[in-house]
Each structure stands twice: as structure tokens, then as C-alpha cells.
matplotlib code that plots the C-alpha trace (Angstrom):
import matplotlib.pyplot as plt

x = [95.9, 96.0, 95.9, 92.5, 91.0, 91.5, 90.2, 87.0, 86.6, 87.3, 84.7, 82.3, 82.6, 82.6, 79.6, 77.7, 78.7, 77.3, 73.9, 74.2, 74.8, 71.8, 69.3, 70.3, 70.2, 67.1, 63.8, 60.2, 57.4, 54.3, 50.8, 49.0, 52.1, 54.1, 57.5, 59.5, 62.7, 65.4, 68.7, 71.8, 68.8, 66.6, 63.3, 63.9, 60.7, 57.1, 57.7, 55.0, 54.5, 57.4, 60.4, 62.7, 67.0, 68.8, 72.5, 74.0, 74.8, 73.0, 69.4, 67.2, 63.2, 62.7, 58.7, 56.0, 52.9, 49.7, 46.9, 44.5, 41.5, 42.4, 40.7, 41.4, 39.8, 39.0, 39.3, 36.1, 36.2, 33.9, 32.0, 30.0, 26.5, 24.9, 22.7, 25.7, 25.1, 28.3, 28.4, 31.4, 31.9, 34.2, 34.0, 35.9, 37.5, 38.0, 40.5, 43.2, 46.5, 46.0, 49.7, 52.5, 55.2, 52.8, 51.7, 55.5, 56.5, 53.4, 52.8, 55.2, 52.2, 49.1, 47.8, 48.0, 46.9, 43.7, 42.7, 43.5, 41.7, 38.9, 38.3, 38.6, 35.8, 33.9, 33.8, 33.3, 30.4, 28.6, 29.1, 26.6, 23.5, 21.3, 22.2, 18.1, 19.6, 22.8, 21.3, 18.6, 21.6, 24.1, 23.9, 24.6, 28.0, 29.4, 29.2, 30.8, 33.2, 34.2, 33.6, 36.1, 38.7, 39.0, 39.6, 42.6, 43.8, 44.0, 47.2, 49.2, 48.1, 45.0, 41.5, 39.0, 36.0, 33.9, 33.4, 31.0, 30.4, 29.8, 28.4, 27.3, 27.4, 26.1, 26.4, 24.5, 22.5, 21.1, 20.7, 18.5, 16.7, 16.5, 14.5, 12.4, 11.6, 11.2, 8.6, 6.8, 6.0, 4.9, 2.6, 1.4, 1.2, -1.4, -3.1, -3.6, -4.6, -7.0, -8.3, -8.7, -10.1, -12.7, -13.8, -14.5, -16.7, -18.7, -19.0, -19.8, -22.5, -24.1, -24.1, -25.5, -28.4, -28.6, -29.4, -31.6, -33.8, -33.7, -35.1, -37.8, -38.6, -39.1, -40.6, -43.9, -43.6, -44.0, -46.7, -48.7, -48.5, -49.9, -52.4, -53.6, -53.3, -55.3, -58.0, -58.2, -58.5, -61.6, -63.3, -63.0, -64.1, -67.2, -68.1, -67.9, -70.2, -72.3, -72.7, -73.5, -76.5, -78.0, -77.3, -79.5, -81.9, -82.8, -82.7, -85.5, -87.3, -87.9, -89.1, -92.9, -94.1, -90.9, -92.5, -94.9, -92.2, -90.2, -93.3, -94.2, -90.8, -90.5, -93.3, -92.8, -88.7, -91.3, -93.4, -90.7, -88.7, -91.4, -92.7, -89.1, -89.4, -92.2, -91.0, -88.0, -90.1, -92.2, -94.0, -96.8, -96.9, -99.2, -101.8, -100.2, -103.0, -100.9, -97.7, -100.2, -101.0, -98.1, -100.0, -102.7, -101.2, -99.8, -103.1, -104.2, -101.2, -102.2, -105.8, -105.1, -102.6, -105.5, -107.7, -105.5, -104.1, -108.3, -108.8, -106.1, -107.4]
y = [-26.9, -23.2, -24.9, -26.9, -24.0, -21.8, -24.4, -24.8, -21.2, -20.4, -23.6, -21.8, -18.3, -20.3, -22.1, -18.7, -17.7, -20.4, -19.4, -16.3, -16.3, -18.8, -17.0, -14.2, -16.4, -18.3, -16.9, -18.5, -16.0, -17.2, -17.4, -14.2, -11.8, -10.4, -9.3, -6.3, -7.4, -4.6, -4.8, -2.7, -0.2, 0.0, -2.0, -5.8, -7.4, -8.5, -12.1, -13.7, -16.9, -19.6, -20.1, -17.8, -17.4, -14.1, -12.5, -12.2, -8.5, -7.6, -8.5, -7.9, -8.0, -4.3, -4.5, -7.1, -6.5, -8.4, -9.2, -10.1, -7.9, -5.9, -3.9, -0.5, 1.1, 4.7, 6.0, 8.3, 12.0, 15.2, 16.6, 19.1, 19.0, 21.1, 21.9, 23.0, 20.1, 18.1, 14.2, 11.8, 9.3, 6.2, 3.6, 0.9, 0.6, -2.4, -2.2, -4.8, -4.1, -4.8, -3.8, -4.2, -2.1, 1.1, 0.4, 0.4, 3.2, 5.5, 6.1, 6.1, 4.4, 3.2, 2.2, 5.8, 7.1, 5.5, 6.2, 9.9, 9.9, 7.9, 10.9, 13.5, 12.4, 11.2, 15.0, 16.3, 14.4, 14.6, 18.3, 18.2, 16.7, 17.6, 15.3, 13.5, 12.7, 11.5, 8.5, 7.8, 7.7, 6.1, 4.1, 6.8, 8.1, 5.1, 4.9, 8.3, 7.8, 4.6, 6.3, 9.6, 7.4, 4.9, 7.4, 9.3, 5.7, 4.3, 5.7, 3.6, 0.3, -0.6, -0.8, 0.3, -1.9, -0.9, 1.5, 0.9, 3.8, 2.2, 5.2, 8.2, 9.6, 13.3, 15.1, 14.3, 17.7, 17.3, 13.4, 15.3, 17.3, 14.7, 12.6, 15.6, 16.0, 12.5, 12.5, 15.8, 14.1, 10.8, 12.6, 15.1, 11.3, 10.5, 13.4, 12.9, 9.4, 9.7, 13.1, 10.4, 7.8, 10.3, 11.8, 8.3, 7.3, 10.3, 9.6, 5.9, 7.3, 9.7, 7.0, 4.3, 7.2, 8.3, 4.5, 4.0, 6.6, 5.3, 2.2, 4.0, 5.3, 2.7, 1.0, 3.0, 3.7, 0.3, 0.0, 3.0, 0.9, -2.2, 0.0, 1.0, -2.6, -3.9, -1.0, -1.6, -5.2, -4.5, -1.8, -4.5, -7.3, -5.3, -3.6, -7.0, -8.1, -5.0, -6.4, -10.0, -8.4, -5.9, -8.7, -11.2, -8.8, -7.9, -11.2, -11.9, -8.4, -9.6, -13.3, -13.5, -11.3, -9.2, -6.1, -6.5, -7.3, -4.5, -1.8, -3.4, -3.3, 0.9, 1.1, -1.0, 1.1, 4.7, 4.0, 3.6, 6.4, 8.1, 6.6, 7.7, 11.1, 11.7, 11.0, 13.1, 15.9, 18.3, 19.6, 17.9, 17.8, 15.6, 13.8, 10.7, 8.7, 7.7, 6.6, 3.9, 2.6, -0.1, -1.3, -1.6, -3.1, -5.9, -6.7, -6.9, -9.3, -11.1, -11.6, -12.4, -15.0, -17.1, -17.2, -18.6, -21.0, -21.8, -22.0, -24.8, -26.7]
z = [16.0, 14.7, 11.4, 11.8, 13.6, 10.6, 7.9, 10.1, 10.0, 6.2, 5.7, 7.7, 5.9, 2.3, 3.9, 4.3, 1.0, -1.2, 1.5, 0.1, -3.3, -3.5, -1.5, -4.1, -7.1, -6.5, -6.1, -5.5, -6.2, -4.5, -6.4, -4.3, -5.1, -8.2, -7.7, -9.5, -10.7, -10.8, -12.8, -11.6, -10.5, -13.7, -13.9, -15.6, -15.5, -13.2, -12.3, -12.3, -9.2, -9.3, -9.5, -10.4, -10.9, -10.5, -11.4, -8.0, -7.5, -10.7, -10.2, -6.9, -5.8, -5.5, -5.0, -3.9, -4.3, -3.4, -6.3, -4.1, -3.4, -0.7, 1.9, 2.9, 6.3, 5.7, 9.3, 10.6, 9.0, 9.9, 6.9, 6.1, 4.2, 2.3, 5.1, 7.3, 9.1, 10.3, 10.7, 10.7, 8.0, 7.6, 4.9, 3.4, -0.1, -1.6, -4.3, -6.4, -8.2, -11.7, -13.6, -10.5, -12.7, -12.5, -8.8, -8.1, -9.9, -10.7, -7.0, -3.8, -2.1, -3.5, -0.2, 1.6, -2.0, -2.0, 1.6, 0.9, -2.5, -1.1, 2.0, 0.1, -2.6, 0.2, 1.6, -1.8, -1.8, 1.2, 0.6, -2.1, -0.3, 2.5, 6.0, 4.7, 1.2, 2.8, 4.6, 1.5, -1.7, 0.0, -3.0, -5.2, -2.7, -3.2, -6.4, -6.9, -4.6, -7.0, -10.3, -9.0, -7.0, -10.5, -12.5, -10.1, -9.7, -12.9, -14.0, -10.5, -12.2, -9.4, -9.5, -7.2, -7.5, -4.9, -1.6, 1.2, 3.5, 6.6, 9.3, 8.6, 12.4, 13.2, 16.3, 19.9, 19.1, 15.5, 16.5, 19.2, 16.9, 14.6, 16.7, 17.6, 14.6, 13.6, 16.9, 15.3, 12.1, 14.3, 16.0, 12.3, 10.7, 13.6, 13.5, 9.5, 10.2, 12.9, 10.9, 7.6, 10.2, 11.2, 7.6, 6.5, 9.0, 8.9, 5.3, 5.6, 8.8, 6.0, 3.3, 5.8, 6.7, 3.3, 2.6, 5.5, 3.9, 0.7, 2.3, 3.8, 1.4, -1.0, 1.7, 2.0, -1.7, -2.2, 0.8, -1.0, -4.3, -2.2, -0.7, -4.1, -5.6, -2.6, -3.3, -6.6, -6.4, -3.6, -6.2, -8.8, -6.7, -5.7, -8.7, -10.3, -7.5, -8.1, -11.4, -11.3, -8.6, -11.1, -13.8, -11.1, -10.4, -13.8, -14.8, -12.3, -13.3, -16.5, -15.3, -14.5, -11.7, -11.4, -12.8, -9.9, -7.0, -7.9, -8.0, -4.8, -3.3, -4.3, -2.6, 0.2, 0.1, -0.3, 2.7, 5.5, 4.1, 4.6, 8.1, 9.1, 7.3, 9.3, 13.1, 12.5, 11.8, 13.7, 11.2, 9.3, 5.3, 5.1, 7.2, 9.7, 8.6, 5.6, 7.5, 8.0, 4.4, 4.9, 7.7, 5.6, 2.5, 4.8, 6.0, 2.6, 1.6, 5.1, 4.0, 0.3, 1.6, 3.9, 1.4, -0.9, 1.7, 2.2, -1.6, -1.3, 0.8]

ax = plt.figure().add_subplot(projection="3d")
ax.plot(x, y, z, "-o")
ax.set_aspect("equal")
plt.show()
């Protein structure tokens, strides 16, 4: 009985020892990670993922590392900007291990390293622009913030590839003055605008009256030239009349009788000139008897006429 109870137990203990001595011998590296191989305490070798065999007692997995891109938090820090103005920043760094023997042994750990790296840049610089420029370059921070923590990282075998700040948070008072001043330059921008609004429709008034007298203008300019165009056309019409009647009357002067007609007509034009020369005035030039020689010329006429008319007949 003692017997089988101590040959279970030795087969037990041997049992754990073959566990052992294969969990130390065989190894299985998966394909995210690299592992650091150590021999008797010295660095062996990076094995890459799969399967791997180890000395027992000699060899051992010192270091794992991810080779993923990984993602760092920077927690929220108070800085200071050029303007003496204090805000609180936090960002994120994304960074990956590129050699695993350096990350291992250049650097207790890369990790803490970075986030230190990356707020102590990230104060550096915010300290060299104003609180405005801070929230209009963030581009340009991040950038630095990658360009300085590369180059302090470089020599721990990981790459920084990129840094996001994600707040940029300043105190309840300068985010009150902040928006008083954002309301100040609301109101100056209205002010400038309805000032603008106002210059520009004065102007357009002033051109629209400047054109309405332009208008007028050219409106009785043009009724002046009509005017004269209309008169002129009259003159002409008459004096063209005029001339056709002197034309007519000249053609009949010199027609039989016409020399007659026209001495008789002066006459006939002479006497009631005269006749009204005469009762107009109060004095006498000559005698009244001959405001009555018409009279007797159309008796004449009168006379000569019925004895023609009786010759006739």
C-alpha cells in the first residue's frame, strides 16, 4: 500500500516535470508580438512569430513587445502661452516599435518615455504661441510635437508617427473674456457692415439721381433739338410757300393786264390805309374829301361794268 502510494506520487512529480521542462523548451510567438530571447542573462536573439525551442535553464523570454501601432493617452496638463494665458492640454500619441532589442534595452520603458517626452514638447510648444495661434496651428503643434518626440525616441528602437492634441481647455475666466471679446468684435463686424450697407446705398442714391438728371437733361436737350427741327421745318415750309406765291404772282404780273391789277391793287391797298390813317387821327393833313376817292373809283368800276354787261347784250 505505502508502496503504490509512493509510485503514484513520484509519477505525479515526474508528470509536472516533463510540463515543465516543455513549457520551458517550447515556445509559440504570436504574429502581433516579438520576443527577446535571453541566454544565461545576455541577449540571444528577437524571435520573430512561431514556433520556437529553448535550452531549459539556459534560454528564457526576457521581453515581449507589441508591433502593432499603439496608442498612448497623454493625460490633461496646464501650460502656459506666450500670452501668460494658462489652458489645459491632453493628446494622444500614436507610436510602433520598430527594432524590439533597442526598445528592450535602450529604455527601461518606452511607454512612460513617450508620454513624458510627448508633455513636455507639448508645453514647450504651446509656450511659444499666443492662446489665438494655439487653436489656429494645431496643425503645426502636432507636427512638432512628432518631429521633437522622433528624434528623442529613435535611439529606443520606436517610431512616433503621429500626435493629435485633442483639447486645448483654458480657464472659466479667459473663456469669459474670450467670449466677450468674441461678442465685441460681433457687434464691430455689424457695425462695419451696416456702416458699408449704408455708404453703398448712399452712393447707389447719388448715382440713381446723378442719372435721373442725366436723363433730364438729355430729355429737354433733345426736346430743344425737336423744337428747333420743328421750327425749322415750319420756316422752310413757309418760306417755300412764300416762294411758290411771289413765283404765282409774278407769273400772273407779267400775263396780260397784271401790270394794271397790281397798280390797281396799290391803290386800292393805299386808300384804306389811308381811310384808316385818317379816323385814327385828330388832326387833318389833308382834306376828308379824299378818303372818298375809293368810293368813287368803285363807282366808276360799277358803271364801266353795266355798260359792258349792256354792250353784251
Amino acid at each position: 500500500m505505502f508502496m503504490g502510494s509512493w509510485f503514484m506520487t513520484a509519477l505525479t512529480i515526474l508528470f509536472i516535470a516533463i510540463l515543465f521542462l516543455v513549457w520551458k523548451t517550447f515556445i509559440i510567438v504570436p504574429m502581433r508580438e516579438a520576443a527577446v530571447k535571453e541566454r544565461l542573462g545576455k541577449f540571444a536573439e528577437v524571435l520573430e512569430p512561431g514556433f520556437h525551442f529553448l535550452i531549459p535553464f539556459f534560454d528564457k523570454i526576457s521581453y515581449r513587445h507589441e508591433m502593432r501601432e499603439q496608442i498612448l493617452d497623454i493625460p490633461g496638463q496646464t501650460c502656459i502661452t506666450k500670452d501668460n494665458i494658462q489652458v489645459e492640454v491632453d493628446g494622444i500619441v500614436y507610436l510602433k516599435v520598430i527594432d524590439a532589442e533597442r526598445a528592450s534595452y535602450g529604455i527601461e520603458n518606452y511607454r512612460r518615455a513617450s508620454v513624458n517626452l510627448a508633455q513636455t514638447t507639448m508645453r514647450s510648444e504651446i509656450g511659444k504661441m499666443s492662446l489665438e495661434n494655439c487653436f489656429s496651428e494645431r496643425d503645426n503643434i502636432n507636427e512638432s510635437i512628432v518631429r521633437e518626440i522622433d528624434k528623442a525616441s529613435d535611439p529606443w528602437g520606436v517610431k512616433v508617427l503621429r500626435y493629435e492634441i485633442k483639447n486645448i481647455t483654458p480657464s472659466l475666466k479667459v473663456i469669459d473674456t474670450l467670449e466677450k471679446q468674441m461678442e465685441a468684435e460681433r457687434d464691430k463686424r455689424s457695425e462695419i457692415i451696416l456702416a458699408n450697407a449704408e455708404k453703398e446705398a448712399a452712393v447707389n442714391r447719388s448715382l440713381g439721381e446723378k442719372t435721373e438728371s442725366v436723363n433730364i437733361s438729355e430729355g429737354k436737350k433733345q426736346e430743344r433739338i425737336n423744337l428747333a427741327k420743328g421750327r425749322a421745318e415750319e420756316i422752310s415750309i413757309l418760306a417755300a410757300a412764300t416762294a411758290e406765291g411771289i413765283q404765282m404772282v409774278a407769273k400772273t404780273i407779267a400775263g396780260p393786264g397784271g401790270a394794271d391789277a397790281v397798280k390797281l391793287k396799290i391803290v386800292d391797298r393805299f386808300l384804306d390805309e389811308l381811310g384808316t390813317v385818317l379816323e385814327a387821327s385828330s388832326i387833318s393833313v389833308v382834306p376828308n374829301e379824299l378818303a372818298n376817292i375809293k368810293g368813287f373809283f368803285e363807282g366808276i368800276n360799277q358803271v364801266a361794268e353795266k355798260m359792258q354787261s349792256s354792250e353784251t347784250l
